[in-house]
C-alpha positions as CSV (number, residue, x, y, z in Angstrom):
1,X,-18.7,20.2,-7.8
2,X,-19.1,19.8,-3.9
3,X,-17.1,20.2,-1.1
4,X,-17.1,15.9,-1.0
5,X,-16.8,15.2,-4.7
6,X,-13.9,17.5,-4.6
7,X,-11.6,16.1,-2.1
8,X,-13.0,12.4,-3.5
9,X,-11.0,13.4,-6.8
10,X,-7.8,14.9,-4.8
11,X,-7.7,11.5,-3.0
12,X,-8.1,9.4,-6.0
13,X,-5.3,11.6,-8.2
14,X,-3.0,11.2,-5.3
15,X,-3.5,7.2,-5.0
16,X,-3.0,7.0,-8.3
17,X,0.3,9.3,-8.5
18,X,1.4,7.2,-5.6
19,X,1.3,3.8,-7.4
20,X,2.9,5.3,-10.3
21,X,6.3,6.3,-8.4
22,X,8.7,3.8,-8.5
23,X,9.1,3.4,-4.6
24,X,5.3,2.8,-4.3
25,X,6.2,-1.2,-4.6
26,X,8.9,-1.1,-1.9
27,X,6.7,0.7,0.8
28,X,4.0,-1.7,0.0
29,X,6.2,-4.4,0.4
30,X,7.9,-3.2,3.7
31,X,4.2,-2.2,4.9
32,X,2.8,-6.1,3.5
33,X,6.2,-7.5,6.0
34,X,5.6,-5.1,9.0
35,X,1.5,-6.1,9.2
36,X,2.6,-10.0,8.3
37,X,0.7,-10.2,5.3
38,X,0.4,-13.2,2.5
39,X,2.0,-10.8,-0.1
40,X,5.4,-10.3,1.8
41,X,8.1,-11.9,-0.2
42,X,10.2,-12.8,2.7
43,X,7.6,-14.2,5.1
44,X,8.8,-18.3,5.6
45,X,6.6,-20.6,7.4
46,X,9.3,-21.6,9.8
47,X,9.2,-18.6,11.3
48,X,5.5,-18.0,11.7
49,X,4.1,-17.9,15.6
50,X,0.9,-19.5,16.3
């Protein structure tokens, strides 16, 4: 296995370990309201700027 495959795998095992904790969803969520994406649950159209 190379030097690139092998931190490939480390990254994948830890993305996946990540997703699998239980406060994976809330940083995801804060991190969706802080960049002002579509998947933020509390994100209103009366308070969007143009």
């Amino acid at each position: 296995m190379n030097f690139a495959s092998l931190w490939f795998h480390l990254l994948l095992v830890s993305m996946l370990l990540l997703l699998i904790s239980p406060a994976a969803e809330s940083t995801f969520l804060f991190f969706s309201c802080i960049f002002r994406l579509p998947l933020c649950p509390f994100r209103t159209t009366t308070t969007m700027m143009a």
